[in-house]
TORKOL-4160 file (C-alpha; in steps of 0.2 Angstrom, whole numbers, padded with zeros to 4 digits, m for minus):
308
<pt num="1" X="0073" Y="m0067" Z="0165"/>
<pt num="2" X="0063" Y="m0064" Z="0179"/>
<pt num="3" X="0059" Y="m0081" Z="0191"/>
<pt num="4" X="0042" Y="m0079" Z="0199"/>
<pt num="5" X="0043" Y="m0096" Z="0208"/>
<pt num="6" X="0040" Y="m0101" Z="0228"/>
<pt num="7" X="0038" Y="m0117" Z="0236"/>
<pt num="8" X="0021" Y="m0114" Z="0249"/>
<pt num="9" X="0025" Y="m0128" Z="0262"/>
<pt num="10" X="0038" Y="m0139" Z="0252"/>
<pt num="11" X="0028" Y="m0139" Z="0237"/>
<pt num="12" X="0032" Y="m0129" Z="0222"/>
<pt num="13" X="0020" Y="m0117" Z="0212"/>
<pt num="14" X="0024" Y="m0108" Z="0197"/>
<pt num="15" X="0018" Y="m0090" Z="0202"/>
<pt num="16" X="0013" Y="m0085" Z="0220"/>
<pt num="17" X="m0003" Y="m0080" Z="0215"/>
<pt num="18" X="m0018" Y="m0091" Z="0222"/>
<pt num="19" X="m0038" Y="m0085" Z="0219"/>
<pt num="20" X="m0046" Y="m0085" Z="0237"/>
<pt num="21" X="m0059" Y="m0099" Z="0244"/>
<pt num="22" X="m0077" Y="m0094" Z="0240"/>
<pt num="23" X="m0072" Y="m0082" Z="0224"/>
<pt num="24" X="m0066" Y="m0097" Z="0212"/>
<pt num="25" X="m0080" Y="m0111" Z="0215"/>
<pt num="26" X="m0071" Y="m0128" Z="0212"/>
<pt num="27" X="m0061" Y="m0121" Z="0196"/>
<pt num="28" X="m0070" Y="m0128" Z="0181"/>
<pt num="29" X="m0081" Y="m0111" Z="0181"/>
<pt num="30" X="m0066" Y="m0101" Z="0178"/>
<pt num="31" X="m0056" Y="m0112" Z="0166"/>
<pt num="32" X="m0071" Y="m0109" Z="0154"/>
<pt num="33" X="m0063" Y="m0091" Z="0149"/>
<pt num="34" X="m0047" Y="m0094" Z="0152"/>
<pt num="35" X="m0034" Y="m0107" Z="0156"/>
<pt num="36" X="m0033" Y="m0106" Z="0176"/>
<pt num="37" X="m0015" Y="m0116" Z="0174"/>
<pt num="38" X="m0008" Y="m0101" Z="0174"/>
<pt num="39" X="m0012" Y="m0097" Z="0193"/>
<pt num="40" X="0002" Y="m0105" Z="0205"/>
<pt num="41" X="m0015" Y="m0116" Z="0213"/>
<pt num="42" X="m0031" Y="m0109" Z="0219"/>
<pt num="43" X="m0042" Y="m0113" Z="0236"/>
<pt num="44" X="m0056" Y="m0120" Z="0231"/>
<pt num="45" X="m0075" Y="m0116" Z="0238"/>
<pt num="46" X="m0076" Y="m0120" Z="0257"/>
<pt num="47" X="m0081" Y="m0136" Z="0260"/>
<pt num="48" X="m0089" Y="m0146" Z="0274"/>
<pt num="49" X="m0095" Y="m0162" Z="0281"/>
<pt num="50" X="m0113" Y="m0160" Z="0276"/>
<pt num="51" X="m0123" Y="m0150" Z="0262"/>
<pt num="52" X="m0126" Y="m0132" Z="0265"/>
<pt num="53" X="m0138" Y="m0121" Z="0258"/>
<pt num="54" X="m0130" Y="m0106" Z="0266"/>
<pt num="55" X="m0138" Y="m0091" Z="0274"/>
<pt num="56" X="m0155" Y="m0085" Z="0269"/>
<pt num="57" X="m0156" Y="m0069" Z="0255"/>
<pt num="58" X="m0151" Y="m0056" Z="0253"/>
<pt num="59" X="m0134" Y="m0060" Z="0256"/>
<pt num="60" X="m0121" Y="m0047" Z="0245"/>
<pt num="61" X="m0122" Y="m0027" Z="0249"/>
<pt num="62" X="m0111" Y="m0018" Z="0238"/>
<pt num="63" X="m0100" Y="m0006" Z="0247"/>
<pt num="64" X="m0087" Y="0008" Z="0241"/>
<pt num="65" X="m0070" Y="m0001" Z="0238"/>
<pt num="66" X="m0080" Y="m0017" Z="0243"/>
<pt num="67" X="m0092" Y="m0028" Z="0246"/>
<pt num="68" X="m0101" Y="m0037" Z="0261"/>
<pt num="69" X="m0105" Y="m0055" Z="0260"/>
<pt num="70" X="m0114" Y="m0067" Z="0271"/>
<pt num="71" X="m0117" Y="m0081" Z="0258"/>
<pt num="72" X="m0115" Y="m0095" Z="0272"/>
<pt num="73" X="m0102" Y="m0108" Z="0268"/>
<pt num="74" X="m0114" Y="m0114" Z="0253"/>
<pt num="75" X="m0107" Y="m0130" Z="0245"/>
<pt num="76" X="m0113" Y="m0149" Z="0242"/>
<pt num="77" X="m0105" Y="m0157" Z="0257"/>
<pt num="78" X="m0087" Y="m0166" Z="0258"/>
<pt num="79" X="m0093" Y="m0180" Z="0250"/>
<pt num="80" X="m0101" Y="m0172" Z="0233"/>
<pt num="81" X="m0085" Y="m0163" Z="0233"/>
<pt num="82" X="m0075" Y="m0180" Z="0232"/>
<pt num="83" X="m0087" Y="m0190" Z="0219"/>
<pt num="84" X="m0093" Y="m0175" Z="0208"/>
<pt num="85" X="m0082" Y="m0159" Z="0209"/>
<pt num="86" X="m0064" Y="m0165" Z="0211"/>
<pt num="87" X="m0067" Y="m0175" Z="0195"/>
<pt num="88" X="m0072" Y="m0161" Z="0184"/>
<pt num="89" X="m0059" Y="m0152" Z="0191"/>
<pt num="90" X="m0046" Y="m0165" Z="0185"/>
<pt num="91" X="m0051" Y="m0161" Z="0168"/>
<pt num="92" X="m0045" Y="m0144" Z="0168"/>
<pt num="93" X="m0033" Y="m0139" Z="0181"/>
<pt num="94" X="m0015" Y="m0150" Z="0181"/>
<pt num="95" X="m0009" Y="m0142" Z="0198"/>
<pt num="96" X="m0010" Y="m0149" Z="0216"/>
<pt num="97" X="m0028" Y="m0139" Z="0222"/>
<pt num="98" X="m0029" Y="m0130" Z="0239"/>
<pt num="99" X="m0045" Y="m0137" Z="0249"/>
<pt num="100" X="m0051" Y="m0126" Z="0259"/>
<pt num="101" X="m0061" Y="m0134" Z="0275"/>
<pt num="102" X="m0076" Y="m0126" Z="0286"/>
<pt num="103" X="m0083" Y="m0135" Z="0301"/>
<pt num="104" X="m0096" Y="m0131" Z="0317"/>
<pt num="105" X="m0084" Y="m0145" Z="0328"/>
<pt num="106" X="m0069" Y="m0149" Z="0327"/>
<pt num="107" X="m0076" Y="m0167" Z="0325"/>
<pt num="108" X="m0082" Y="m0159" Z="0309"/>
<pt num="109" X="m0065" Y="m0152" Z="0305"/>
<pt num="110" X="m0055" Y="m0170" Z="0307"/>
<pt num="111" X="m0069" Y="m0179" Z="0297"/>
<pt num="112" X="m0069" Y="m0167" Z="0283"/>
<pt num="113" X="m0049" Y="m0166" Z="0282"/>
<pt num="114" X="m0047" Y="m0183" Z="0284"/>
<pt num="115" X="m0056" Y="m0187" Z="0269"/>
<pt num="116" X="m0051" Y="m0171" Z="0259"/>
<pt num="117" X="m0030" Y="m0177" Z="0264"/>
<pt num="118" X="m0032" Y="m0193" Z="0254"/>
<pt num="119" X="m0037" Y="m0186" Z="0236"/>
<pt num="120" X="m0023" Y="m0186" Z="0225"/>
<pt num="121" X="m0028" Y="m0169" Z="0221"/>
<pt num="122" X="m0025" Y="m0160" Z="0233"/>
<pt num="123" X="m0008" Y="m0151" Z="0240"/>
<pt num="124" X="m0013" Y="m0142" Z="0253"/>
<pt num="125" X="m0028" Y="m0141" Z="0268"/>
<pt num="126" X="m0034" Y="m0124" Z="0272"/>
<pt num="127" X="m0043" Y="m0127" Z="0288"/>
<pt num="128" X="m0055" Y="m0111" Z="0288"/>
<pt num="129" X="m0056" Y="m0106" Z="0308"/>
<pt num="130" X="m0062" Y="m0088" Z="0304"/>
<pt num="131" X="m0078" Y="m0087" Z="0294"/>
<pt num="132" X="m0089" Y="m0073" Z="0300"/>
<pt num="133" X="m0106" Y="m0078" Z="0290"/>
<pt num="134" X="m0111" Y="m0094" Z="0299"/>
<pt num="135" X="m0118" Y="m0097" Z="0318"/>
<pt num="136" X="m0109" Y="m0110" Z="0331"/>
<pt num="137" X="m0092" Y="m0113" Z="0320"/>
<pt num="138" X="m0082" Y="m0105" Z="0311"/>
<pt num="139" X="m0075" Y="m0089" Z="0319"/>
<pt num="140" X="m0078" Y="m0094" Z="0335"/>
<pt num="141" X="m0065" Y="m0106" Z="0334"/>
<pt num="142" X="m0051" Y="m0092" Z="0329"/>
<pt num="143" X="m0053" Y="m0079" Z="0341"/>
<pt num="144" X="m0046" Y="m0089" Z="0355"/>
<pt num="145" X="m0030" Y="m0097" Z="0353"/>
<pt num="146" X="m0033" Y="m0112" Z="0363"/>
<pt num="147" X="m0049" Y="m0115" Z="0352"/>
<pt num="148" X="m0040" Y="m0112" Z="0335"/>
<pt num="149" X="m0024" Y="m0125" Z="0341"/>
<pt num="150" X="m0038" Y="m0138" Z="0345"/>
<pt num="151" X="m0043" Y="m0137" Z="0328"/>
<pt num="152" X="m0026" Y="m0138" Z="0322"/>
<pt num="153" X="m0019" Y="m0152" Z="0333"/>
<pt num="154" X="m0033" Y="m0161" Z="0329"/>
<pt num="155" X="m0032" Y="m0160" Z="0310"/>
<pt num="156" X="m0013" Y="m0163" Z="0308"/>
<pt num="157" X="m0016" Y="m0180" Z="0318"/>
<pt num="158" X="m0026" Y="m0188" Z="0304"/>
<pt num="159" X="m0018" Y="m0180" Z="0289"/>
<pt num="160" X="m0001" Y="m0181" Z="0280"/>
<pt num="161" X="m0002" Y="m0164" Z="0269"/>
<pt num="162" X="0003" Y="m0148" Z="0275"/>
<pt num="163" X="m0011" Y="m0137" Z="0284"/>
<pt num="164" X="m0012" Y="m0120" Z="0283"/>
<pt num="165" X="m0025" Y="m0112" Z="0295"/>
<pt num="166" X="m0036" Y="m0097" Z="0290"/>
<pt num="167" X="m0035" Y="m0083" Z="0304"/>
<pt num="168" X="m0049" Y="m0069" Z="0305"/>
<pt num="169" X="m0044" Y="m0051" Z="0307"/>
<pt num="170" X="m0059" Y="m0048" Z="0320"/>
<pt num="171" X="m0047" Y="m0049" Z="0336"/>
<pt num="172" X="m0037" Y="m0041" Z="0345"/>
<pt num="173" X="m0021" Y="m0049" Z="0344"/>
<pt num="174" X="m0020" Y="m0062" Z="0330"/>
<pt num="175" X="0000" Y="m0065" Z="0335"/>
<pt num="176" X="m0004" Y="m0074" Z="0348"/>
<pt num="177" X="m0018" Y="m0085" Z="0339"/>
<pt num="178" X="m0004" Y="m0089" Z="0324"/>
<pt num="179" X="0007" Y="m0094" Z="0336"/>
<pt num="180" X="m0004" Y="m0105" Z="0343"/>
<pt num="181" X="m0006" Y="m0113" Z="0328"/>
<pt num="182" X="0012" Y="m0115" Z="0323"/>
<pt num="183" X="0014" Y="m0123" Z="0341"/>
<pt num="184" X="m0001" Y="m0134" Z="0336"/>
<pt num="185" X="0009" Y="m0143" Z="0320"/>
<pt num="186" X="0003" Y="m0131" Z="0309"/>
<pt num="187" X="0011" Y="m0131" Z="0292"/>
<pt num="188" X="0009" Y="m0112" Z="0286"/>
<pt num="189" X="m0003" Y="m0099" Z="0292"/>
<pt num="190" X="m0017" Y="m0090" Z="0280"/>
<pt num="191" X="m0022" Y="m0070" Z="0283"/>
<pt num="192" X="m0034" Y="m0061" Z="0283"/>
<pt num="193" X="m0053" Y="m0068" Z="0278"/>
<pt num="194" X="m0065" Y="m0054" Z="0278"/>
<pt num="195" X="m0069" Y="m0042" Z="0292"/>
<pt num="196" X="m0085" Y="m0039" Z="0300"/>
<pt num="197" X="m0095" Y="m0027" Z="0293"/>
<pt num="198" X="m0113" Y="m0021" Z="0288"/>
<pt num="199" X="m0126" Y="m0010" Z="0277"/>
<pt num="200" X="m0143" Y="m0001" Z="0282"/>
<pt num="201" X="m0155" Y="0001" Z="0268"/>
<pt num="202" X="m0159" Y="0021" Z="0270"/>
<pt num="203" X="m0177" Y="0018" Z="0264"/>
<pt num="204" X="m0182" Y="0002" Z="0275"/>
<pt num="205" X="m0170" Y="0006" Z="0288"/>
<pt num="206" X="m0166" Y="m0010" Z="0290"/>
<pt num="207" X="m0150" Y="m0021" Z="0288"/>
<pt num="208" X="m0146" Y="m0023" Z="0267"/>
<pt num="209" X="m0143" Y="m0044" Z="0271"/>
<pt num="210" X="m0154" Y="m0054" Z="0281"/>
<pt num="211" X="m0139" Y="m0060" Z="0292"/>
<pt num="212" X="m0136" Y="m0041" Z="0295"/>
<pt num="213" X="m0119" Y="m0042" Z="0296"/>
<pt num="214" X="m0106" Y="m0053" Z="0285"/>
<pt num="215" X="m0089" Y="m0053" Z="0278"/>
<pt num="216" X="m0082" Y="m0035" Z="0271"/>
<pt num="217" X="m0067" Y="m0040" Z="0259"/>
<pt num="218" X="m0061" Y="m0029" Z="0244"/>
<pt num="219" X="m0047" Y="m0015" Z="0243"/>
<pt num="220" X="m0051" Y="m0004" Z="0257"/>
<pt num="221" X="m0045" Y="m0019" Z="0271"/>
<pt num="222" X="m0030" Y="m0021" Z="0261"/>
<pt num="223" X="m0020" Y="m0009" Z="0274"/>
<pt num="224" X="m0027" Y="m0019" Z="0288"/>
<pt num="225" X="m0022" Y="m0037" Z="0279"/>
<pt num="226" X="m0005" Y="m0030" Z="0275"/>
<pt num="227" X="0000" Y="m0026" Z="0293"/>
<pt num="228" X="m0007" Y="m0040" Z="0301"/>
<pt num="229" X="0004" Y="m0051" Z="0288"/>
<pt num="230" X="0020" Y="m0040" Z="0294"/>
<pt num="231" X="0015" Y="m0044" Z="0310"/>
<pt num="232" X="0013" Y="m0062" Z="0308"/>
<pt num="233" X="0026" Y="m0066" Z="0299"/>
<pt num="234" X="0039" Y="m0060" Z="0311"/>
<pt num="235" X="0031" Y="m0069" Z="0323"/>
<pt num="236" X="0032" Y="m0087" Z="0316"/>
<pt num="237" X="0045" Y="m0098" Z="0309"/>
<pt num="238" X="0030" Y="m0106" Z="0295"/>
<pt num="239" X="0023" Y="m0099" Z="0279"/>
<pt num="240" X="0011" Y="m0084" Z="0279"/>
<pt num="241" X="m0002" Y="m0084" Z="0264"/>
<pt num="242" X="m0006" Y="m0065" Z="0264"/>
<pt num="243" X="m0023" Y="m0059" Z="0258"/>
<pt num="244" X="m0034" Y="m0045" Z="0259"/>
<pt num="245" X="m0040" Y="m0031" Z="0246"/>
<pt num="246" X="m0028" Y="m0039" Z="0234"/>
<pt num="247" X="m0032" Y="m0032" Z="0217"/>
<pt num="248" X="m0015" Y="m0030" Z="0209"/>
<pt num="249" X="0004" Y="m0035" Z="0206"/>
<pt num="250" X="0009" Y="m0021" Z="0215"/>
<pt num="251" X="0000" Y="m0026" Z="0229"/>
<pt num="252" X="0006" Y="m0046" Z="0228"/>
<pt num="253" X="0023" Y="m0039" Z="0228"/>
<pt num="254" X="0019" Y="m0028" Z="0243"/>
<pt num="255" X="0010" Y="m0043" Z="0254"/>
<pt num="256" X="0027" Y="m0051" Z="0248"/>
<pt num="257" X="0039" Y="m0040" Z="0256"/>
<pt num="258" X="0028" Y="m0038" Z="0272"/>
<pt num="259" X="0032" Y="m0057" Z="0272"/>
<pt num="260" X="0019" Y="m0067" Z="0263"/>
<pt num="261" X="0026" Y="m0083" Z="0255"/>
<pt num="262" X="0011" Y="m0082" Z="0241"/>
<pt num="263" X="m0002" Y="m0070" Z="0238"/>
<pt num="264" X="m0020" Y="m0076" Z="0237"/>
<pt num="265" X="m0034" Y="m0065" Z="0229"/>
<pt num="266" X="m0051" Y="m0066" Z="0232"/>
<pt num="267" X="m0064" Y="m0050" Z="0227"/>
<pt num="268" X="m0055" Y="m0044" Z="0214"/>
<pt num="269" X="m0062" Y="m0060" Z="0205"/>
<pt num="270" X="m0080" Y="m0055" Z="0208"/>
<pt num="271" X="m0077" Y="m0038" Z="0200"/>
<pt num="272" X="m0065" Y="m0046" Z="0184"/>
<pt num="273" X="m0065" Y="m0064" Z="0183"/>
<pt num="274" X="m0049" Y="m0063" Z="0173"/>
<pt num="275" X="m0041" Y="m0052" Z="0187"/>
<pt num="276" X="m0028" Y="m0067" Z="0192"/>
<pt num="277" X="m0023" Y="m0071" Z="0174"/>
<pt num="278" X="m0020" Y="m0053" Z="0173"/>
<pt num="279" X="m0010" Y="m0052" Z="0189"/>
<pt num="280" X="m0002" Y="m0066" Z="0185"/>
<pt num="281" X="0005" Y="m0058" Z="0166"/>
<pt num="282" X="0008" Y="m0040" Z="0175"/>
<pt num="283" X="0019" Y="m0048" Z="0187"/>
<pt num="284" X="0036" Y="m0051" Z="0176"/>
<pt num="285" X="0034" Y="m0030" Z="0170"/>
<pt num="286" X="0028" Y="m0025" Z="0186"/>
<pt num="287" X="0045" Y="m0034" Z="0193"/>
<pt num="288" X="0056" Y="m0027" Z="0182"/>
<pt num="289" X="0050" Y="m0010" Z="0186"/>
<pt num="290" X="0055" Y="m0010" Z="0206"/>
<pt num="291" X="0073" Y="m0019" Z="0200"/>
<pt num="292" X="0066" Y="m0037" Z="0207"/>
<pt num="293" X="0074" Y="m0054" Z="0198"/>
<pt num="294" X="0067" Y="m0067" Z="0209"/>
<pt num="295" X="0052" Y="m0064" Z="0218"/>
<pt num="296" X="0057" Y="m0078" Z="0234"/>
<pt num="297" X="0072" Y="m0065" Z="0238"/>
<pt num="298" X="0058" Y="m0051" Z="0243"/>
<pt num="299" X="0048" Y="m0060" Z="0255"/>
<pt num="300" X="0048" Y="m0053" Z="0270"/>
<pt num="301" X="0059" Y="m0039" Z="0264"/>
<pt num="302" X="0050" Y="m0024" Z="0274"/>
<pt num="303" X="0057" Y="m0034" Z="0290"/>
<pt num="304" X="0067" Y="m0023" Z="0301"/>
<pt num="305" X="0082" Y="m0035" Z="0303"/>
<pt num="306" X="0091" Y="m0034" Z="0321"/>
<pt num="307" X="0108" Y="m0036" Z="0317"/>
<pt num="308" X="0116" Y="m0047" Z="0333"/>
């Protein structure tokens, strides 16, 4: 029988397959069609310190093989997510949680960590250093690698769960930012959130979203988000969490055998919100069609091994 358990960090899951931040909510949503304890955990909407609105409308332009967003870190603020969302989600997901953490400082960062670290809830903080949508945080703090080691030394001194911090694809060498983190106390490494992109409206000749650019994600960046995972994961000694384009088992067991430790998926749940249940019940076939009894034995597979 085929075994599709990992441990992410120290902590086992029962599949690799995680549903990205920002395309899951806080969980309930989804566990009213289907029973999300089948997923190994899921990332929940990015939180932070205080309430966000987001970014002004439209914000969602539609794209072949993909989709621009630029909805703006929305969410209720840290301490909403503690008193109201983390309690519903109890109800229906029996699984440590993955809490995925924005800030505009790293102040922010610590404050909201610090308080997400204590909830019994969650297994994991995934400290977001590479959102494209917002102004003065965000990306800017993981595009240098000093900026994105501040971020992660300054976390991992109030916190006692694993960190895994979110790098963006808009740089040029995201090696050296990854190590940066690792060298930071970083627990695991997560890659890639979206990539900067934008739509012009033909007719009004104008940008399609009001913050003109945003976040292109879907299957056309999946080439770029599976070579920067090979890349990555040669580099450091921590877990990779591979993303990108992910729509399929195929494409889990292929972010897998560029090196990722677990899988997370993220449009593919705008376009069918039952797309992670599914990959999650085509894995086992899928497995046993490319000869594959236990899925940790592939990670990083694709490696070209020196031989000393």
């Amino acid at each position: 029988m085929e075994s599709l358990n990992v441990k992410l960090c120290g902590i086992p899951l029962d599949n690799p397959v995680i549903p990205a931040s920002g395309t899951f909510g806080y969980g309930y949503e989804y566990a009213a069609i289907y029973d999300i304890n089948c997923l190994g955990t899921f990332s929940f909407k990015g939180t932070t310190k205080e309430p966000r609105f987001g970014n002004p409308t439209p914000r969602i332009a539609e794209c072949e093989s993909g989709m621009i967003n630029a909805v703006g870190l929305q969410n209720p603020g840290v301490e909403k997510v503690i008193s109201e969302e983390l309690p519903k989600l109890k109800t229906c997901f029996h699984k440590p949680v993955m809490a995925n953490v924005s800030g505009f400082s790293v102040e922010d960062y610590v404050y909201t960590c610090e308080k997400l670290d204590k909830q019994e809830q969650v297994g994991w903080l995934e400290v977001n250093v590479s959102c494209p949508n917002v102004h003065g945080g965000g990306m800017s703090f993981g595009t240098q690698p000093e900026a994105a080691a501040e971020v992660t030394r300054a976390v991992k001194a109030v916190t006692t769960k694993p960190v895994i911090v979110k790098l963006s694809p808009n740089v040029t060498d995201i090696v050296s930012i990854a190590k940066a983190c690792e060298d930071a106390g970083a627990d695991g490494i997560s890659l890639i959130n979206t990539m900067l992109g934008m739509r012009i409206n033909l007719n009004t000749r104008k940008p399609v979203i009001a913050n003109k650019m945003g976040g292109f994600s879907g299957p056309a960046i999946f080439p770029v988000a599976l070579r920067m995972v090979y890349q990555v994961s040669q580099a450091v000694k921590i877990p990779v969490v591979g993303m990108g384009g992910v729509s399929s088992a195929e494409d889990v067991i292929e972010m897998m055998l560029a090196g990722a430790t677990a899988v997370e998926v993220g449009a593919a749940n705008l376009v069918n919100p039952f797309a992670c249940r599914d990959i999650v019940r085509d894995l086992p076939e899928t497995m046993k069609k490319y000869h594959i009894e236990n899925l940790k034995e592939i990670i990083g597979g694709a490696h070209e091994w020196v031989k000393t």
